[in-house]
C-alpha positions in Angstrom: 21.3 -43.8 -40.3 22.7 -40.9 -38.2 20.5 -39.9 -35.3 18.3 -36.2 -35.6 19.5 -33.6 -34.9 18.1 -31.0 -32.6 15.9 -28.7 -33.8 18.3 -24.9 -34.0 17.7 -22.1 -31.5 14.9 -20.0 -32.1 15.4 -16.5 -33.4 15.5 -13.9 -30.9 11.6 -13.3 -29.4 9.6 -10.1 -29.6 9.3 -8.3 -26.1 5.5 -8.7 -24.4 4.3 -5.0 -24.8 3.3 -5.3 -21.4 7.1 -4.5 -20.7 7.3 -2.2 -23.2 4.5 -0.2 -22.3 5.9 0.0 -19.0 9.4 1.3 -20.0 8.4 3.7 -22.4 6.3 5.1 -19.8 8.8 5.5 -16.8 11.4 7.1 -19.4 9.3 9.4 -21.6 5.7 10.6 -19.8 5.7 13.8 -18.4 3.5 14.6 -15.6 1.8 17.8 -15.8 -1.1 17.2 -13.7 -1.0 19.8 -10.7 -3.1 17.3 -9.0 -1.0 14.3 -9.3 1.8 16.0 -7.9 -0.3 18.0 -5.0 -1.7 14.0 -4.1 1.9 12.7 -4.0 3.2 15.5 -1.6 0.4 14.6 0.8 1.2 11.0 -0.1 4.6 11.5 0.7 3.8 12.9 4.5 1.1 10.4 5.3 3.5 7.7 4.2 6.1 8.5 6.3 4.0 9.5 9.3 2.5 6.0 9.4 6.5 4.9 8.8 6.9 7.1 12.5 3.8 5.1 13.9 5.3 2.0 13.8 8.1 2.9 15.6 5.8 2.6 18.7 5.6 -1.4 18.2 7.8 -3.5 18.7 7.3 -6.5 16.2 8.0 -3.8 13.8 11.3 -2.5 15.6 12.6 -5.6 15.9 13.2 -6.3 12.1 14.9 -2.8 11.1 18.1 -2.3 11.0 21.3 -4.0 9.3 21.5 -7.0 8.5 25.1 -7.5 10.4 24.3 -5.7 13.3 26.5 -2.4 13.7 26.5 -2.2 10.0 26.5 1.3 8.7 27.0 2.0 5.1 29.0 5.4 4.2 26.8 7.5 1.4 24.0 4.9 2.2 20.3 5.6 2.8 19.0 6.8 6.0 15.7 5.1 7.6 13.4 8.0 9.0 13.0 8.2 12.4 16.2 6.1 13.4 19.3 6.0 13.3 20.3 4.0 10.3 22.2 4.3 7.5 22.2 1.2 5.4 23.1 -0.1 1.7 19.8 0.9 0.0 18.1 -2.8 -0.8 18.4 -3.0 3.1 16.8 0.7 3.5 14.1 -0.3 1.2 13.1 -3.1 3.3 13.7 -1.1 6.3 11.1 1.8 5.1 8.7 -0.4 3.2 8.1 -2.6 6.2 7.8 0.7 8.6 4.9 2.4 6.3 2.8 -0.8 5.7 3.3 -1.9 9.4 0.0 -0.7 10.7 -2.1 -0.5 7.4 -2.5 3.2 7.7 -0.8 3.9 4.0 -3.0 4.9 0.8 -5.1 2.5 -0.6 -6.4 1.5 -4.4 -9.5 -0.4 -5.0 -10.6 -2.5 -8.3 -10.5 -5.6 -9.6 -6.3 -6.1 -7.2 -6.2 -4.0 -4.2 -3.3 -2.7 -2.6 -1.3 0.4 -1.4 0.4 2.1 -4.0 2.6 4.3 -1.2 4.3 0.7 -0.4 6.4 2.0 -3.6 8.5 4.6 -1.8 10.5 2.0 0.3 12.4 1.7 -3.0 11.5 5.4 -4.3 13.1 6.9 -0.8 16.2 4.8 -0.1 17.3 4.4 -4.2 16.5 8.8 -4.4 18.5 9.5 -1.2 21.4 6.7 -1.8 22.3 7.9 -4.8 21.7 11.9 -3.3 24.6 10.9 -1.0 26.7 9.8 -3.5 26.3 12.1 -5.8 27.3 15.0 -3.3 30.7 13.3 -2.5 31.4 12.8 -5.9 30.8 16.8 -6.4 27.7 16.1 -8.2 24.0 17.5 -8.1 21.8 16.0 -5.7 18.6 14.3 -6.6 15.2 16.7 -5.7 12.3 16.1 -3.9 10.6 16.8 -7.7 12.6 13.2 -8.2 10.6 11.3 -5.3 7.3 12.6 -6.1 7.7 12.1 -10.3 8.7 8.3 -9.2 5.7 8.7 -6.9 3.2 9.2 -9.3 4.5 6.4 -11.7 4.8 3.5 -9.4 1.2 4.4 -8.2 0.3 4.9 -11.9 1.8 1.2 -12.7 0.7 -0.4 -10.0 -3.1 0.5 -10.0 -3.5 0.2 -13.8 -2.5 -3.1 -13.4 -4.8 -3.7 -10.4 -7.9 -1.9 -12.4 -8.8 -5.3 -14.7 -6.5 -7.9 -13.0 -7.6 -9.6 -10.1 -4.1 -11.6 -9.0 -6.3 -12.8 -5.5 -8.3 -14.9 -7.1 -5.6 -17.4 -8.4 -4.1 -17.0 -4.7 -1.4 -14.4 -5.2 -0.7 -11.1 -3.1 -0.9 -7.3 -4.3 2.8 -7.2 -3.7 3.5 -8.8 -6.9 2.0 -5.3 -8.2 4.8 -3.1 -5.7 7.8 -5.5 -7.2 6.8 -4.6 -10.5 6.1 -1.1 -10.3 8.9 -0.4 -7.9 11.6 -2.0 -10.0 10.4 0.2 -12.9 10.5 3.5 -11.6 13.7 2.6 -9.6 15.8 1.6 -12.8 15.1 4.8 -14.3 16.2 6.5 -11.2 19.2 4.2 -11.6 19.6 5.3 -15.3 19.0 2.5 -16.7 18.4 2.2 -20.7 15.2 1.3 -22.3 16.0 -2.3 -22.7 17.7 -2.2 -19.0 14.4 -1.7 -17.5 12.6 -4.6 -20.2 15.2 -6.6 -18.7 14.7 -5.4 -15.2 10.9 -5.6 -15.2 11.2 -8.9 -16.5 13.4 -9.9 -13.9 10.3 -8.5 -11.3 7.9 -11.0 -13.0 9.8 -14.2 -13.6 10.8 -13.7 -10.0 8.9 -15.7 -7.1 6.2 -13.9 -6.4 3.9 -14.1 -2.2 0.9 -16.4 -1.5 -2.2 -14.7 -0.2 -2.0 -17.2 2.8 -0.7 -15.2 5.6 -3.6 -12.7 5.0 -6.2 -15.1 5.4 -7.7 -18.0 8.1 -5.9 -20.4 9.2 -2.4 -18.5 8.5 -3.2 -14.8 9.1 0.0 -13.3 10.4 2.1 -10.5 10.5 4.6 -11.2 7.4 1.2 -9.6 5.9 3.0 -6.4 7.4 6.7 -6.3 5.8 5.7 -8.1 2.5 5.6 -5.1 0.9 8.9 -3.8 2.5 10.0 -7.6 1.4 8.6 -6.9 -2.3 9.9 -3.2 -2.8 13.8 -4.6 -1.6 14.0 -6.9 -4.0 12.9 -4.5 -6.9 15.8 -2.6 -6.1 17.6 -5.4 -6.2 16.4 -7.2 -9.2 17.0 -3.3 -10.6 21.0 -3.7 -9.7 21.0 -6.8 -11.2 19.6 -5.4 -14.2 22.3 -2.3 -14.1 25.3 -4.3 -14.5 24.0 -5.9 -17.9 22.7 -9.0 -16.8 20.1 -10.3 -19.6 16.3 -9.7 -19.3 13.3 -12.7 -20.4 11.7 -11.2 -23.5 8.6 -13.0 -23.2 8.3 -13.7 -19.4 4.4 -13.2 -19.5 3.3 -15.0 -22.7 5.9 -17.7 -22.9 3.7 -21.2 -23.3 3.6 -23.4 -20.8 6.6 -21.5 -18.8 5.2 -18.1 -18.8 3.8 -15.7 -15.9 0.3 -16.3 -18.1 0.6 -20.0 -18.3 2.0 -20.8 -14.8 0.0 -18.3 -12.6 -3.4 -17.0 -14.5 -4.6 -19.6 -16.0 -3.3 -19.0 -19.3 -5.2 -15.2 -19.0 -3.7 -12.4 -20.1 -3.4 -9.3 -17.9 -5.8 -6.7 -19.1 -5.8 -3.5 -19.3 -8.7 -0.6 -18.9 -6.4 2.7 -19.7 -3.1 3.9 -20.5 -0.7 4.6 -18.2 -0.9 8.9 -17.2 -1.9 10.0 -13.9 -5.0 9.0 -12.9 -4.4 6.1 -9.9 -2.6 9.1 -7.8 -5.2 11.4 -8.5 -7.5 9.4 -7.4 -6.0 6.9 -4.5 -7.5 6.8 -1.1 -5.6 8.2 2.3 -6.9 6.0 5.1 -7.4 9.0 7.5 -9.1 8.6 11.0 -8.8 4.5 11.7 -6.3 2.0 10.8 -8.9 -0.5 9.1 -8.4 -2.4 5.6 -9.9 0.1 3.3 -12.9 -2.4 2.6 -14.3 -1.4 5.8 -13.6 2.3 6.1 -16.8 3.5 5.4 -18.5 0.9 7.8 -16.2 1.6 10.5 -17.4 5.6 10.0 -21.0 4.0 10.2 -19.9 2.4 12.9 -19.3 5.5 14.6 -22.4 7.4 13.9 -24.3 4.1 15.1 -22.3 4.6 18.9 -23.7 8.7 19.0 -26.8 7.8 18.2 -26.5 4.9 21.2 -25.1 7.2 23.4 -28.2 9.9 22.6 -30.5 7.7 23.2 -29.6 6.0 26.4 -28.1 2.4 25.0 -25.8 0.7 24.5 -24.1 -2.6 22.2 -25.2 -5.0 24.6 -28.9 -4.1 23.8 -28.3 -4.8 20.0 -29.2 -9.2 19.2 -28.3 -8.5 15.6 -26.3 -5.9 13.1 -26.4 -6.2 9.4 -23.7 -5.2 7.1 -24.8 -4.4 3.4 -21.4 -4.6 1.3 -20.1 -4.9 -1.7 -18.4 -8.8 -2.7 -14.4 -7.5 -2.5 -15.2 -7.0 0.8 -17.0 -10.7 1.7 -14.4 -12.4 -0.1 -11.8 -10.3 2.0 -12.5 -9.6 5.6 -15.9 -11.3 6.3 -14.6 -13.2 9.3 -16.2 -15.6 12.1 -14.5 -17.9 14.8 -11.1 -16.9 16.5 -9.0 -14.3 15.3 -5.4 -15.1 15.9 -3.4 -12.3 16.2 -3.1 -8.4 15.3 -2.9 -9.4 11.9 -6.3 -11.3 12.2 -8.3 -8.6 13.8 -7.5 -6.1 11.6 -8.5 -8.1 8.4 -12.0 -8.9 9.9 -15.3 -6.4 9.5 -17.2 -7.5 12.1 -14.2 -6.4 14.7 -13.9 -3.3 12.9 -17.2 -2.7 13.4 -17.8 -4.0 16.9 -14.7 -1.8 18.5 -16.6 1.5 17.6 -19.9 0.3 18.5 -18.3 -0.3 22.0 -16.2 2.0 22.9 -16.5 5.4 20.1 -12.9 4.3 18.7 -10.7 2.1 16.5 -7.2 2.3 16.5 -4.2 0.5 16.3 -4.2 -0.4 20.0 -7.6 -1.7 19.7 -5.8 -4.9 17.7 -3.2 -5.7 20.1 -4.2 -8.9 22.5 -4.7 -6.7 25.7 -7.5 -4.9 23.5 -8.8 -8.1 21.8 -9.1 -9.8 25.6 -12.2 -8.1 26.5 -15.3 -10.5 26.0 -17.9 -8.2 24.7 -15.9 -7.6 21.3 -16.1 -11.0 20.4 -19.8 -11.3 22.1 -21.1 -8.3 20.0 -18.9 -9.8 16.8 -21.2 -12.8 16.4 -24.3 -10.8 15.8 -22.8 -9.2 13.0 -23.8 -10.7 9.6 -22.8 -9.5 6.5 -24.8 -9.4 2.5 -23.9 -8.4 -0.7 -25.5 -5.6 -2.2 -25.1 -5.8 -6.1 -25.7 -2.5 -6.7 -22.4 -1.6 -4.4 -19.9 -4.4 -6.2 -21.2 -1.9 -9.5 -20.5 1.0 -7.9 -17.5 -0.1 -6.5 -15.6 -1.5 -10.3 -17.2 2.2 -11.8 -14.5 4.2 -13.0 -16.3 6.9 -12.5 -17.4 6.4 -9.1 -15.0 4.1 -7.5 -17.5 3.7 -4.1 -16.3 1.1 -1.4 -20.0 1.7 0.0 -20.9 -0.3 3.4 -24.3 0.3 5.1 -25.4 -0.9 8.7 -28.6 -1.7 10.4 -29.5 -2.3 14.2 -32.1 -4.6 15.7 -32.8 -4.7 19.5 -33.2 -7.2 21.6 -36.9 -5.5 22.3 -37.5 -6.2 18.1 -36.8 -2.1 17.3 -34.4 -1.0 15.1 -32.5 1.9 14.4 -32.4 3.7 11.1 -30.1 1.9 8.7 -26.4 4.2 8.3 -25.1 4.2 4.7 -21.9 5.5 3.4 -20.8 5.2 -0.3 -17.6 7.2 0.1 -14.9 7.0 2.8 -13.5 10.2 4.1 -10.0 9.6 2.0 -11.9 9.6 -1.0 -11.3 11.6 -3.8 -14.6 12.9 -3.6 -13.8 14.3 0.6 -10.4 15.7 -0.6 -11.4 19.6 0.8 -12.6 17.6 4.3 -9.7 15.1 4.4 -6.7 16.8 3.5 -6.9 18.8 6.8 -7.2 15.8 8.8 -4.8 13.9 6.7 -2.4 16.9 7.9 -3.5 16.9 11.6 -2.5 13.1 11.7 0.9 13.8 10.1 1.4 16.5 13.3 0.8 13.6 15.6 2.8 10.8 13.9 6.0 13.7 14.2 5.1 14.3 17.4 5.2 10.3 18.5 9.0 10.2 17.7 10.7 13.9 17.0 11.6 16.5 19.2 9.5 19.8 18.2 11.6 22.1 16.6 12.3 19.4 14.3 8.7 18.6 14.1 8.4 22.4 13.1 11.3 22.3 10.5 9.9 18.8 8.9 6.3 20.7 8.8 7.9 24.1 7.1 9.3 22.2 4.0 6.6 19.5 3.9 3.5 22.1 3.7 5.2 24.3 1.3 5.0 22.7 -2.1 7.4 24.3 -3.7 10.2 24.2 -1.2 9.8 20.4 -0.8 9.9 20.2 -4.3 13.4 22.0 -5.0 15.0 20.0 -1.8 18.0 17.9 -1.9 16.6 14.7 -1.1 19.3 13.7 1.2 18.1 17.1 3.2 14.8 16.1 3.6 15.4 12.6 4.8 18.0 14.2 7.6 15.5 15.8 8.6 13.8 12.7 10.2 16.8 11.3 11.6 17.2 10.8 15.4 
């Protein structure tokens, strides 16, 4: 008896509508919404002015640049506020690592968090690559209109899949969400076809995807700052691949036993609470007056009331034996932190030190992480009497589409056994719901981050085209970025 044969090939599989959803939205939505695009231009300057912060800091400095040192790539994508001109998967990394660097980007909050600007490492160096190339070839250039439109859709894709999908509690990082959403809206950019981007999205989940490690205890460390310039490189990437007709994996998410689903939820399929439109840049948060993981925004503003009031009444932290912190769980599951803190990295990442700095000393800012700042012993003295709780009725508010709160209270015994009244805010000054009192301030901290790196007459011709809507928008894109080069 002749042995079995195999069993044949199986017909050709039907694509997870989780791909398709995404394609057909990058290719055939059309933004309308005045606010979307009004968001992404003040986006677009915060991002970059963040980008121009880093500069300052050497850990970041140290990994820009080529690859092959000397390295410069005619027609390639510049890196604002250098000197480089590099192939764009480089530049990518270059300007995604630059705007995440100091945790000072946009924020989204729900069931993932992350920072939906992290997109325009991809968006920036794919828009003014192929800007460059196109003008030597004779051709049109790509328009600012460009940037922002792939703005608005990596945000969109990116915080729909964050709103019912939390990819933390099975250990991975947010940054699976930028690969994703950058490789979409960059293989449009590319002109791809529809079943290009399938295949390129695909590519984006079957890929390896970050452990949450290095942003928690014992690993905390500062690859927590250029993952996301790591993620939206390899979009790009994965998005070239893609371009030169290499296949896509149909069913990369629902596949049994080898799928995305299978493998890495838990056999749970992602869910989903809207379609994709507009609504995650319309609604994201700027992170305006302190560099603190958005979870603790509104605490560190507490924070800061708490030291006035201190001040007006003669006292000061060292008269405080305990501080209570009523939160919401994201943020206890986050950055509720005791023992040593490591490293930058560390400090940043842990409530209690964002709330102890401004207690202190009436500030927090990106200095205040550094080790020279972290030496001094009443940080870590007034850290240990700072205890956190959940408040149920914030974790509600805080998954409420309609409210989206990341609410933090304080209260203050003394030593003597009085207290202060407690300090609650729901809303942090990036919200959506402070847009008329942020937006100035959002501006006023662009001014500065220009004024860190640029000369001022450049300063002056960046602010011309980037507070004038529609001259930014009708821009070549290559213009715009020469105007940040040194």
């Amino acid at each position: 008896m002749s042995a079995s044969l195999p069993p044949a090939p199986a017909g050709p599989s039907a694509v997870d509508q989780v791909l398709t959803d995404i394609a057909d939205y990058v290719i055939g939505y059309d933004i309308q919404s005045p606010l979307a695009f009004e968001t992404a231009r003040n986006c677009l300057i915060d991002t970059l002015g963040c980008g121009l912060e880093a500069l300052e800091y050497p850990a970041c400095k140290k990994l820009l640049g080529p690859v092959v040192p000397g390295t410069v790539v005619p027609h390639g994508a510049k890196v604002p506020g250098t000197s480089f001109q590099l192939d764009p998967v480089q530049a990518a990394f270059n300007i995604g690592a630059m705007i995440r660097w100091l945790d000072f980007n946009d924020t989204w909050l729900a069931a993932e968090w992350g920072h939906p600007s992290d997109n325009l490492g991809a968006i920036l160096a794919t828009a003014d690559w192929l800007s460059r190339t196109a003008v030597a070839a004779g051709k049109p250039a790509l328009r600012m209109h460009d940037v922002l439109v792939a703005m608005i859709k990596a945000h969109e894709i990116q915080g729909c899949l964050a709103l019912e999908n939390a990819f933390n509690k099975v250990g991975l990082d947010h940054v699976v969400l930028v690969k994703v959403a950058s490789t979409a809206v960059v293989a449009r950019m590319l002109g791809l076809s529809r079943d290009e981007i399938i295949n390129a999205v695909s590519l984006a989940w079957v890929d390896g995807q970050s452990l949450r490690t290095y942003r928690h205890a014992p690993n905390t460390g500062s690859r927590k700052s250029w993952a996301a310039g790591d993620a939206t490189s390899r979009a790009l990437r994965l998005a070239l691949i893609a371009r030169t007709g290499e296949m896509g994996y149909p069913t990369v998410l629902t596949a049994k036993t080898w799928g995305f689903y299978d493998v890495l939820l838990k056999g749970q399929p992602l869910r989903f609470q809207r379609p994709y439109g507009s609504y995650v840049m319309e609604n994201v948060l700027f992170k305006i007056s302190y560099p603190a993981e958005f979870h603790a925004q509104t605490a560190v503003e507490c924070a800061m009331q708490i030291h006035r009031q201190l001040d007006s009444l003669g006292r000061s932290a060292q008269d405080i034996r305990r501080i209570t912190i009523r939160t919401h769980e994201a943020c206890l599951r986050i950055i509720d932190k005791s023992g040593p803190l490591s490293n930058p990295a560390d400090r940043d990442h842990c409530i209690q030190y964002m709330v102890a700095v401004p207690l202190l000393f009436g500030r927090l800012t990106a200095a205040d992480y550094e080790d020279a700042a972290a030496a001094d012993p009443r940080i870590d003295a007034l850290r240990a009497r700072i205890h956190c709780v959940e408040d149920p009725a914030f974790t509600r508010d805080y998954h409420d589409p309609d409210k989206r709160s990341i609410a933090n209270a304080l209260s203050v015994e003394f030593h003597d056994g009085s207290t202060l009244p407690e300090v609650v805010c729901e809303y942090p000054l990036g919200h959506k719901r402070r847009r008329a009192e942020g937006i100035p301030l959002l501006e006023e901290k662009f001014r500065r981050n220009l004024a860190r790196m640029l000369p001022a007459r450049q300063q002056q011709r960046i602010l011309d085209v980037s507070l004038d809507p529609a001259r930014l928008q009708a821009m070549p894109v290559h213009e715009y970025v020469d105007l940040y080069v040194i």
